[in-house]
Every structure is written in structure tokens, then in C-alpha cells.
C-alpha atoms as one frame of an Amber mdcrd trajectory, in Angstrom:
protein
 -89.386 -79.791 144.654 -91.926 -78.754 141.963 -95.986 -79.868 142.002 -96.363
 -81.100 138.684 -99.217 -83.462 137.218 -98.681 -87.051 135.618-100.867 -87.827
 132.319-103.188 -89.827 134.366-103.894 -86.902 136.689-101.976 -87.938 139.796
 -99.791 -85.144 141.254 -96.395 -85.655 141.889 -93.153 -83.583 143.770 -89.982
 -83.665 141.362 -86.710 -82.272 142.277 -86.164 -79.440 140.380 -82.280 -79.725
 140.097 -82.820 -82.951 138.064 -84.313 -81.634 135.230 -82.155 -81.038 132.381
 -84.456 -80.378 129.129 -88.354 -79.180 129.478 -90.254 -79.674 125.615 -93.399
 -79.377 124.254 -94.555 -81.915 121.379 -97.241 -81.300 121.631 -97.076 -83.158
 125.113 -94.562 -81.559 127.674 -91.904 -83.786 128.333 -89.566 -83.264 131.157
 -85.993 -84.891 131.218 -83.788 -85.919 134.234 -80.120 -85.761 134.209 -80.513
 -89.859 135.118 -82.379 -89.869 131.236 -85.776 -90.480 132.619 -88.053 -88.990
 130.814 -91.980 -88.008 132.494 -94.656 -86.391 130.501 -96.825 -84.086 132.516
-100.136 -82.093 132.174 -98.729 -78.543 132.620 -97.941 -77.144 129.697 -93.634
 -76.232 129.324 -93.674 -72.737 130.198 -95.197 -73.442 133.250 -92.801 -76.065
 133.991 -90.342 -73.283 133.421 -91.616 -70.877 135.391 -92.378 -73.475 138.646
 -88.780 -74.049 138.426 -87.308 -70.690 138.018 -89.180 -70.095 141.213 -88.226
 -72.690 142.670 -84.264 -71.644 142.278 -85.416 -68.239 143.498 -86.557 -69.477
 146.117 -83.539 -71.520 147.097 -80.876 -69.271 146.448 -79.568 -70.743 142.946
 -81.102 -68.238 140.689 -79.432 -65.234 142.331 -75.580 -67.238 142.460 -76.045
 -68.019 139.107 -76.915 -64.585 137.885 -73.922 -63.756 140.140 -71.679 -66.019
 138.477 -72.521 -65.108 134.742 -71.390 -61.477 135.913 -67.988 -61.849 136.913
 -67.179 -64.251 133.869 -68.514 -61.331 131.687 -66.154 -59.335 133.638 -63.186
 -61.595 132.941
């Protein structure tokens, strides 16, 4: 789960493996695989970068590196 911030200021937790599309216009919009679509405070790159960490920090980041490689390989 990511901290992010709703428009009205209230935090929230959101699972990270949900999102599918982060954009900025000039609000950041974040969009769940279920088509939900939240606009929060933080700006996209930080969205980005809470949930890069996040998949570090679970494991994902390094299996999908991983995987990448050996279809490069193929």
C-alpha cells in the first residue's frame, strides 16, 4: 500500500498493484485496473516513485527486471 492524499486533504492507503495509468492534467489522476479513477494531491512523479518503492520493497521490481532479461535473451 501507498500513502497518498485525496483532493480534500484526507490521506488514504491504496494498493499499489491496482494502479494501471498515473497522469498529470494538470491534476494527478490515478487509475485502477477496476476503472476507478482518484485524483490525489501528490504530484505524478511522486506517485511513481511511492510505487516503484513500493515493488522494491516487495520483491516485484527485482522479478520483473529478472524477467525482461531472459526474454531479451530469447
Amino acid at each position: 500500500m501507498i500513502p497518498l492524499t485525496r483532493l480534500n486533504g484526507s490521506p488514504m492507503w491504496l494498493n499499489a498493484l491496482l494502479i494501471e495509468t498515473v497522469e498529470e492534467t494538470p491534476d494527478t489522476y490515478v487509475t485502477l485496473v477496476t476503472g476507478k479513477r482518484l485524483i490525489v494531491l501528490e504530484k505524478a512523479a511522486d506517485v511513481v516513485s511511492l510505487i516503484k518503492d513500493y515493488s522494491r520493497e516487495i520483491g516485484i521490481h527485482a522479478a520483473t527486471i529478472k524477467v525482461q532479461q531472459m526474454e531479451e535473451d530469447e
